[in-house]
C-alpha positions as CSV (number, residue, x, y, z in Angstrom):
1,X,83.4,134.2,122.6
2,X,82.6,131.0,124.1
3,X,81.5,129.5,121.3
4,X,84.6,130.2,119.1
5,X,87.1,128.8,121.6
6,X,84.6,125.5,121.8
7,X,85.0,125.4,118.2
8,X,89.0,126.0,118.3
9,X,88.8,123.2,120.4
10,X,87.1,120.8,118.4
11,X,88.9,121.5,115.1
12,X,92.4,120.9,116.9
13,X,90.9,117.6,118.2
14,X,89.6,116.8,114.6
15,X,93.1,117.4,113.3
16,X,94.5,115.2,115.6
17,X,92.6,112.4,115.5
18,X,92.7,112.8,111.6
19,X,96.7,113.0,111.5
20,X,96.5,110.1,114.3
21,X,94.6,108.1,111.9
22,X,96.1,108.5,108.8
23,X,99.5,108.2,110.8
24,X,98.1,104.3,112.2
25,X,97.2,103.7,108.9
26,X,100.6,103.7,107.5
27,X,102.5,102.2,109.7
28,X,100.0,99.2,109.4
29,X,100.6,99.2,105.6
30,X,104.5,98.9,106.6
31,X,103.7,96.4,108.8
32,X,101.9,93.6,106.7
33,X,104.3,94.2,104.4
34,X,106.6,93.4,107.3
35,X,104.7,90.7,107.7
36,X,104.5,89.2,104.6
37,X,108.4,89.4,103.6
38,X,108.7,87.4,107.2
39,X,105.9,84.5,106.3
40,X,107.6,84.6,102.9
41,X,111.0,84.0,103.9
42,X,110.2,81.8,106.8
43,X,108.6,79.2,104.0
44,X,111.2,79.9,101.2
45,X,114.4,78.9,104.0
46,X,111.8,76.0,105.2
47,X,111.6,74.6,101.4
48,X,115.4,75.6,100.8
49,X,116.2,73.0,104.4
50,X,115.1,69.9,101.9
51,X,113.5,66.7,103.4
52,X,116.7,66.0,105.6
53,X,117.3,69.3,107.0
54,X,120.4,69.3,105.2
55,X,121.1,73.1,105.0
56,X,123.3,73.5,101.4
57,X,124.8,76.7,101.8
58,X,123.7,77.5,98.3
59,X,120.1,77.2,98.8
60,X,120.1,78.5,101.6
61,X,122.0,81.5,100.7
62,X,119.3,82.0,97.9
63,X,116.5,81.5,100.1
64,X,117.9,84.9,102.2
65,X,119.1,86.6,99.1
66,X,117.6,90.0,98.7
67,X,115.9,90.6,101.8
68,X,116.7,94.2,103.7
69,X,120.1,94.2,105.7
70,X,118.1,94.9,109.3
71,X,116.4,91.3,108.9
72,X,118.5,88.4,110.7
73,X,117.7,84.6,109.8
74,X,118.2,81.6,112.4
75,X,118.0,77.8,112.0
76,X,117.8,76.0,115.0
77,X,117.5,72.1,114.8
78,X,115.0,70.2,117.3
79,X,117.4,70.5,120.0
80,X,117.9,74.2,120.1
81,X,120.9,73.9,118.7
82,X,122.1,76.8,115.9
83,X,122.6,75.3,112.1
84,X,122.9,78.4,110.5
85,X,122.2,81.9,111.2
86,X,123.0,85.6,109.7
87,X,124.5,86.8,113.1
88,X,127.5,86.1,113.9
89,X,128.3,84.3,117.3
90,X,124.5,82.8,117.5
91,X,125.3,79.4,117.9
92,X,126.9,79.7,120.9
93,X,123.9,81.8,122.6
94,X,121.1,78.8,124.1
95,X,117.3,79.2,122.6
96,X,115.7,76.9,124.4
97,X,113.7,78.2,126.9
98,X,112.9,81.3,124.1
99,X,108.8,81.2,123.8
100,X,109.8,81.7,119.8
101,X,111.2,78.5,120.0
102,X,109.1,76.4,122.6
103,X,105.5,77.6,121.3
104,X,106.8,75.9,117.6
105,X,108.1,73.2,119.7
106,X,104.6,72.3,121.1
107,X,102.6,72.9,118.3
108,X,102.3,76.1,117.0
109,X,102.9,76.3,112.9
110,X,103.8,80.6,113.0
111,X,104.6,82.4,115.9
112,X,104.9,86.2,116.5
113,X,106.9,87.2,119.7
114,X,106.7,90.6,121.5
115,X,109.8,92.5,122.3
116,X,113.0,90.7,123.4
117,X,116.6,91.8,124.4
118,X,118.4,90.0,122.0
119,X,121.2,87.8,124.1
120,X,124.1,88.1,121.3
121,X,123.3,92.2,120.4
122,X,121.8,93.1,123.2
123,X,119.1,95.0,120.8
124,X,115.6,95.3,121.5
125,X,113.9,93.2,118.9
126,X,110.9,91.1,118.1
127,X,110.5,87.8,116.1
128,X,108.8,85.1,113.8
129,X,109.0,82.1,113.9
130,X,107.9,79.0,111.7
131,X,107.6,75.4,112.9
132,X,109.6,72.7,111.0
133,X,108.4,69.3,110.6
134,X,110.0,65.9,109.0
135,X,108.3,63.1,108.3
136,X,105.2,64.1,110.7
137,X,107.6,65.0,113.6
138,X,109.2,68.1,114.9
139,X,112.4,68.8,113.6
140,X,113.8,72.3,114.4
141,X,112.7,75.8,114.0
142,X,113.4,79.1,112.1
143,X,113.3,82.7,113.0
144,X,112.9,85.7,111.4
145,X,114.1,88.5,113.6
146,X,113.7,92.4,113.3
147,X,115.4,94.8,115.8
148,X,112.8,97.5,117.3
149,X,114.8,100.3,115.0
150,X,112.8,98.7,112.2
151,X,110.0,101.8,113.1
152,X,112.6,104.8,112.9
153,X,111.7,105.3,108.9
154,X,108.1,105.0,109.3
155,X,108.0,107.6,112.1
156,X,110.3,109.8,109.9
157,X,108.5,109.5,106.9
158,X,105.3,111.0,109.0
159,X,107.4,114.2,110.1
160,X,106.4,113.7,113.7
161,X,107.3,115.2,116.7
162,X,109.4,114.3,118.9
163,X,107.1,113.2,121.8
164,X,104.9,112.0,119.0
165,X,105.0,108.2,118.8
166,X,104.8,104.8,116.6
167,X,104.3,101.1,118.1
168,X,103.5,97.8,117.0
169,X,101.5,95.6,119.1
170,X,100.8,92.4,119.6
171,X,96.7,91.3,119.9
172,X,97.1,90.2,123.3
173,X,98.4,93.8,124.3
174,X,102.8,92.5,124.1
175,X,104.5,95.4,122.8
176,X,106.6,94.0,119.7
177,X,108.4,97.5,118.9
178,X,108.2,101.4,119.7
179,X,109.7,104.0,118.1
180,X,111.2,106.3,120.0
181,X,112.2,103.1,122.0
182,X,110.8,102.0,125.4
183,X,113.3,101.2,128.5
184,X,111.8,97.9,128.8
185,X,109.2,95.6,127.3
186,X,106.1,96.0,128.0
187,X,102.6,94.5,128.9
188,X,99.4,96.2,127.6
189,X,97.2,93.3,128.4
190,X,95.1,95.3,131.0
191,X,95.6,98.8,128.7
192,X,92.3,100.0,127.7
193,X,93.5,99.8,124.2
194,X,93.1,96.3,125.0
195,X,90.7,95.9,127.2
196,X,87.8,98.5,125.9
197,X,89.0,99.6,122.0
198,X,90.0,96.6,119.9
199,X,87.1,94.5,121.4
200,X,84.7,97.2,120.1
201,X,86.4,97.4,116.8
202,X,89.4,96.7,114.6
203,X,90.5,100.2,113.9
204,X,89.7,103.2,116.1
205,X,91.0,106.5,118.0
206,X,90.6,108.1,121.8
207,X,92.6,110.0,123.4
208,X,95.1,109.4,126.5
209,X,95.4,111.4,128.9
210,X,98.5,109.4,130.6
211,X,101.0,107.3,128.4
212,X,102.0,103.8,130.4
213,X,105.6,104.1,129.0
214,X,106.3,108.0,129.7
215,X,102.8,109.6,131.0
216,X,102.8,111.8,128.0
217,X,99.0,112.6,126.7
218,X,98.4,111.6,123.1
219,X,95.6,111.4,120.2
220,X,95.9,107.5,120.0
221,X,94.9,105.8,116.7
222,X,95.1,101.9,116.1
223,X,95.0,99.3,113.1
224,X,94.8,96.0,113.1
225,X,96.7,94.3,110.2
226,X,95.0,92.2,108.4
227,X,96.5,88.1,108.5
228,X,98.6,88.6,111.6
229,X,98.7,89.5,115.2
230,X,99.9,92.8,115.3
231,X,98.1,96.1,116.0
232,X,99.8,99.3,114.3
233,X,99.7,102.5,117.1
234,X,100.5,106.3,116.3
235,X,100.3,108.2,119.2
236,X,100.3,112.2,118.6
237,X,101.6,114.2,121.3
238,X,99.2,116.9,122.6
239,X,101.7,119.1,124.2
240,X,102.0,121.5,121.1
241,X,98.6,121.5,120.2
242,X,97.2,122.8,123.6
243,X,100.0,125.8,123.6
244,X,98.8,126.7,120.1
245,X,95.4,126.9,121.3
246,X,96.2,129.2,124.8
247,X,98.2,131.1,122.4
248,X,94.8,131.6,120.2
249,X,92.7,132.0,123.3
250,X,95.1,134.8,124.4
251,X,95.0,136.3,121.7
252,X,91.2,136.6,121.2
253,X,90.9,138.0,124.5
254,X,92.8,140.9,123.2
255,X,91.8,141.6,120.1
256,X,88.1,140.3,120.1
257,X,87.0,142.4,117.2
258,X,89.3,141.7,114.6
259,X,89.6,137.8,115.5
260,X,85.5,137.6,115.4
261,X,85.6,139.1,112.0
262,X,88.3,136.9,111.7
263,X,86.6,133.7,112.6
264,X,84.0,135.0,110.6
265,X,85.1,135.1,107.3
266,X,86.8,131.4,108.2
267,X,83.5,130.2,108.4
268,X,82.2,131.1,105.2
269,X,85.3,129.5,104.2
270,X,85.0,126.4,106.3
271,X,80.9,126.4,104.9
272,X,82.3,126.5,101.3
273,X,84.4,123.5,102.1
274,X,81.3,121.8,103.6
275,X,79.7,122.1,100.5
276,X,82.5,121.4,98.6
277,X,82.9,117.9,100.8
278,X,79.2,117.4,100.4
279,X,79.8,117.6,97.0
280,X,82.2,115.3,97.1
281,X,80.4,112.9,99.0
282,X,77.4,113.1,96.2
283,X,79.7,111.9,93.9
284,X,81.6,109.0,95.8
285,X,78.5,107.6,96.4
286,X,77.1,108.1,92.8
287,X,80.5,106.1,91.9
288,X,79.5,103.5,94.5
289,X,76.5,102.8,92.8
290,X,78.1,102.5,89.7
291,X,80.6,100.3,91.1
292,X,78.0,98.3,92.5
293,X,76.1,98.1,88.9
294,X,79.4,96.8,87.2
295,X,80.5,94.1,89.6
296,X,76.6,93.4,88.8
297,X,77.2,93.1,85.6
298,X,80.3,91.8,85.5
299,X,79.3,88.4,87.8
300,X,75.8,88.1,85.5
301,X,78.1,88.4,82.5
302,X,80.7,85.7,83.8
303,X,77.3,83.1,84.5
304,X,75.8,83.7,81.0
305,X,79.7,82.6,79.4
306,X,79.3,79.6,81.3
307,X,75.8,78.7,80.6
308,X,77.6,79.3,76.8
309,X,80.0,77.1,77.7
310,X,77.6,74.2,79.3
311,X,75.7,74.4,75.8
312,X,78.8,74.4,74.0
313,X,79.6,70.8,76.1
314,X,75.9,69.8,75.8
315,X,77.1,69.9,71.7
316,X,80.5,68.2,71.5
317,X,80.9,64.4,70.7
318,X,82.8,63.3,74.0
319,X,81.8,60.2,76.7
320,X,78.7,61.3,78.3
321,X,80.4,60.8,81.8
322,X,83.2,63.1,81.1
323,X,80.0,65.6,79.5
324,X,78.5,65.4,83.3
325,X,81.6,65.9,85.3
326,X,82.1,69.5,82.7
327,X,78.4,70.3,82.9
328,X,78.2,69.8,86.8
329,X,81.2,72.0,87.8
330,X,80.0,74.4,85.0
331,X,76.7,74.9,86.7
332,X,78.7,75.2,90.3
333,X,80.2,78.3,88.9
334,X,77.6,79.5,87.2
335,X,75.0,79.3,90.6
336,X,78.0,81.0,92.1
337,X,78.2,84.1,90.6
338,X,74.1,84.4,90.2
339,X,74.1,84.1,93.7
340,X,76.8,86.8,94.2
341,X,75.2,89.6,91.8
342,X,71.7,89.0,92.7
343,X,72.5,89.3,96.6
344,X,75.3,92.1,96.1
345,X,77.5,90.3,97.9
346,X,81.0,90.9,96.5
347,X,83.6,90.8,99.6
348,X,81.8,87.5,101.1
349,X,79.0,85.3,101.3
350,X,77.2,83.7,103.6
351,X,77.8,79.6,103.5
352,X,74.0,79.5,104.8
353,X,72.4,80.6,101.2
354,X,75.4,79.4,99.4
355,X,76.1,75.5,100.4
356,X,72.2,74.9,99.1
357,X,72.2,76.8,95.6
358,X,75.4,75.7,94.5
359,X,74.6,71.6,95.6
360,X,71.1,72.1,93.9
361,X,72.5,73.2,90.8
362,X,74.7,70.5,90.4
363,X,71.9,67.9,91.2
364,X,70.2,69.5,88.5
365,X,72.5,69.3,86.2
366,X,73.1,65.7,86.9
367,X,69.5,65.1,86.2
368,X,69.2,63.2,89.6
369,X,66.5,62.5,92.0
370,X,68.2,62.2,95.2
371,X,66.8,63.7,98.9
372,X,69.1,66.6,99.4
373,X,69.5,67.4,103.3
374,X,71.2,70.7,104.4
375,X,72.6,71.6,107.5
376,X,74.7,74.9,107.6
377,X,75.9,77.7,109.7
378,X,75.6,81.4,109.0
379,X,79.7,81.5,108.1
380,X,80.9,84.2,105.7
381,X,83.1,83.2,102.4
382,X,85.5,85.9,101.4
383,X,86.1,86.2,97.6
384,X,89.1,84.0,97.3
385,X,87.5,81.0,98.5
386,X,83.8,81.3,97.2
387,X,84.7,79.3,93.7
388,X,87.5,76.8,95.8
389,X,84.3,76.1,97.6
390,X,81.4,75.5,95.1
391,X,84.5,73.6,93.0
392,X,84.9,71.3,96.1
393,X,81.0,70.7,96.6
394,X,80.1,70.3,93.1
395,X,83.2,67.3,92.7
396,X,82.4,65.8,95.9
397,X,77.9,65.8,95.4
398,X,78.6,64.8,91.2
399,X,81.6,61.6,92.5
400,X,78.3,60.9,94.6
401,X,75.8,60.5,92.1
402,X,77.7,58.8,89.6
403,X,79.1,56.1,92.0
404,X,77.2,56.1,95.2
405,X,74.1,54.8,94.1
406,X,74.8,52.5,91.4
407,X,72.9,49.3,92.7
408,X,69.4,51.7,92.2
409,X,68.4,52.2,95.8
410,X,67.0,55.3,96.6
411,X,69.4,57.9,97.2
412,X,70.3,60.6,100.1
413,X,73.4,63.2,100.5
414,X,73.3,65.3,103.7
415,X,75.7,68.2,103.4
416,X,76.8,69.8,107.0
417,X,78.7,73.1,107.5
418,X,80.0,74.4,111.0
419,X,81.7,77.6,111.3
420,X,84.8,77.1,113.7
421,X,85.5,80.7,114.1
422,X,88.6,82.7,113.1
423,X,87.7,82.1,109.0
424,X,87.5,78.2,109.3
425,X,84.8,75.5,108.9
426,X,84.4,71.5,108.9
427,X,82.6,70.3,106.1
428,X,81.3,67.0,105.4
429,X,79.3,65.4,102.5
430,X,77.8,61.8,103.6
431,X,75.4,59.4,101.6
432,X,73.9,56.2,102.6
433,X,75.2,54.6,99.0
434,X,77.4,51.4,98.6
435,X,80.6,52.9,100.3
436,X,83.6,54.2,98.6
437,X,86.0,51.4,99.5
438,X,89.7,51.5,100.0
439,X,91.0,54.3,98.4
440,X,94.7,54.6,97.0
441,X,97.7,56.9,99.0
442,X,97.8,58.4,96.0
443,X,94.3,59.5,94.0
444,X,94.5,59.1,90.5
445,X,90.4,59.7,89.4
446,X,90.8,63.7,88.1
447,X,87.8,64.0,90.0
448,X,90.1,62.2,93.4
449,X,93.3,65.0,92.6
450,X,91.0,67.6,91.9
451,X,89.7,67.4,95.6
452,X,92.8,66.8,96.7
453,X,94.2,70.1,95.1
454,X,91.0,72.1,96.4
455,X,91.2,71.1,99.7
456,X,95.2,72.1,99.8
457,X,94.4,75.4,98.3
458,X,92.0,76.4,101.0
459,X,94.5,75.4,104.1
460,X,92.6,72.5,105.2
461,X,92.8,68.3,106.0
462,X,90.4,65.4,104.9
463,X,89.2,62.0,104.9
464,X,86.8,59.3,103.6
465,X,84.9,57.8,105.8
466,X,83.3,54.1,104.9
467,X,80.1,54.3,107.2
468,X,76.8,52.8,106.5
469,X,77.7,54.9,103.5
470,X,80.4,57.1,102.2
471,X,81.4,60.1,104.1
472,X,83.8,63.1,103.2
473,X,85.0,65.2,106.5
474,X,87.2,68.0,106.0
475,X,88.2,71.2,108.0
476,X,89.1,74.5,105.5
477,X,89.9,78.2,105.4
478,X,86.8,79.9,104.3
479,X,88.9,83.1,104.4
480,X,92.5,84.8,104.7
481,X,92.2,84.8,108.1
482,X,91.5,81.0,108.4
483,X,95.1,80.3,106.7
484,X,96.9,83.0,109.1
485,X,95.1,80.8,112.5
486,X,97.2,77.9,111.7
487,X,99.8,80.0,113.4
């Protein structure tokens, strides 16, 4: 008897934590794409202000057109002062001592508030916010704003309870919104979703005995959502699920017989879906593997077109410098994906065994003989910025080459990587050749505005350096979440 109210237990607790989970992961899908209409909008209004802040009613009006009616827009100039906004009355309400508005003010490019009593509406809401900068200084700010009843369709959607619950939560544990809503903001800084959970891992569920907005006990389940701050949260209440269960307990006690037979025949049902599930898991991995096999095939395919295409080069009648520059970034690529299929690394790479494979091949192909120096962290490249990367080093090691050591001396390029944490790195490329001189505001070498265009593309800054040599110093996004911590 024991053991069938231990295992009535458990599979209540399993389908909590499994509606719990599947629950946190919708509302974080809802939630980036929360996000992404805000970062969106915040740079389509910031493009629509022009280079004088002008604010034509036209653009601006386009900028906004489309977006969902519970979305309001601010503009607030450098002095906290209201240019435009979708609320009516906003201008005469003061911003300025707003953290939305004073962490752009000192520095910050995005910013993502937690939950505020708006002072015109006097609705709970949260907000994001975008720095705005003119001619290198600050010049204003704009906000996208959401009010807290921004949740109410999510938790519909899920067919919830009603003590059942759906938050979004900022990293450093500042409520943003709650559905059903909270009396107050509210600090979760010292919670031990906080404090124990998200430091063990990005997505997870425990269970609560004691909610710190109403002391209700929940099946807690939390997402983090990837390229911004906020955690998704879906609480499910517990209350109904423990009466079910005293109900069942009562109910065995009575009619022991029958339920055991009962519980019997479940479990030869619950074994058939076992095996069922282990069937199931055969095959998903079986599809892995082929999955695995294909993006294989796939990247080996991709380097063997552009070994194709270097031959096809190696064959045309065109300048021989113009030859190198095609035949040097061809063999970047190429290195690439050889290094991505024969390691199996398809979501991201490790600068470490990238940096050298991808320099040597272009050395190679450049039919150089140069001492190559290395000095790399252990940083991982996601997928969208492994071939921005090998583009970037195989332009900046093949400009090198063809200018660096023209007078004959014996040549060396050092090529450092340091992993700055949060998806970003600072990379610099040095020589000791002739020096690269003064160089133009604006490059006009395709090799210059390639490098230029790279550099842009992965979030980042650089410079030349003229130092017993040439150096290039940069600091880029080696992943998503590199662009996202310029916020």
């Amino acid at each position: 008897m024991t053991y069938f109210i231990s295992e009535a237990v458990n599979q209540a607790r399993s389908r909590l934590e499994d509606r719990s989970r599947a629950a946190a992961q919708i509302v974080a899908t809802n939630a980036g794409w929360l996000g992404e209409v805000a970062q969106q909008t915040l740079r389509r209004i910031d493009a629509a202000l022009g280079p004088e802040m002008s604010g034509d009613p036209a653009a601006l009006q386009a900028a906004i057109e489309g977006l969902p009616a519970d979305i309001d827009i601010y503009i607030i100039d450098a002095n906290a002062r209201t240019m435009f906004s979708t609320v009516p009355g906003a201008a005469e309400i003061d911003v300025s001592d707003r953290e939305y508005f004073t962490a752009v003010r000192e520095g910050r490019l995005f910013y993502t508030s937690d939950m505020i009593v708006s002072r015109i509406t006097g609705e709970a809401i949260f907000v994001f916010s975008k720095r705005v900068t003119r001619n290198g200084q600050f010049a204003g700010a704009i906000m996208v704003s959401f009010s807290d009843s921004v949740l109410q369709p999510f938790w519909v959607s899920l067919d919830l309870d009603p003590q059942s619950t759906v938050s979004l939560v900022r990293r450093d544990g500042a409520l943003m919104a709650r559905f059903p809503a909270p009396e107050r903001p509210l600090d979760l800084s010292d919670h031990p979703l906080i404090t124990e959970h998200l430091p063990a891992s990005e997505s997870g569920t425990y269970f609560s005995e004691s909610s710190p907005v109403d002391g209700v006990a929940r099946m807690v389940s939390y997402q983090t959502v990837p390229g911004t701050e906020m955690l998704a949260v879906a609480s499910i209440a517990t209350i109904g699920t423990s009466q079910t269960l005293r109900g069942v307990i009562i109910a065995l006690l009575i009619t022991v017989t029958p339920i055991v037979l009962a519980l019997l025949g479940i479990g030869a049902w619950v074994l058939v879906l076992l095996r069922r599930d282990a069937r199931r898991r055969a095959e998903l991995e079986a599809a892995q593997d082929t999955n695995v096999l294909l993006f294989r095939e796939i990247h080996h395919r991709v380097k063997n077109n552009l070994q194709s295409v270097q031959s096809l080069v190696r064959m045309q009648d065109i300048p021989a410098s113009a030859k190198i520059d095609l035949q040097s970034r061809l063999s970047a690529m190429a290195a690439m994906h050889e290094h991505i299929y024969r390691h199996d690394r398809y979501e991201d790479i490790d600068a470490h065994d990238l940096v050298p494979v991808v320099a040597g091949e272009v050395v190679q192909a450049y039919g150089a003989d140069v001492d190559l120096r290395y000095d790399v962290d252990h940083a991982a490249v996601d997928r969208d910025h492994t071939t921005p990367l090998s583009l970037l080093l195989s332009e900046l090691i093949t400009n090198t080459l063809k200018y660096a050591f023209a007078d004959g001396r014996r040549g060396a390029i050092s090529v450092t990587l340091r992993d700055l944490g949060n998806g970003r790195c600072s990379l610099v490329v040095a020589d000791n050749g002739t020096g690269i001189g003064v160089l133009p505001d604006a490059p006009t070498s395709m090799g210059l505005r390639l490098i230029r265009g790279i550099v842009s593309q992965m979030g980042g800054t650089y410079r030349y350096v003229d130092q017993d040599g040439t150096r290039f110093e940069a600091e880029l996004a080696l992943a998503s979440a590199g662009h996202a911590g310029l916020a």
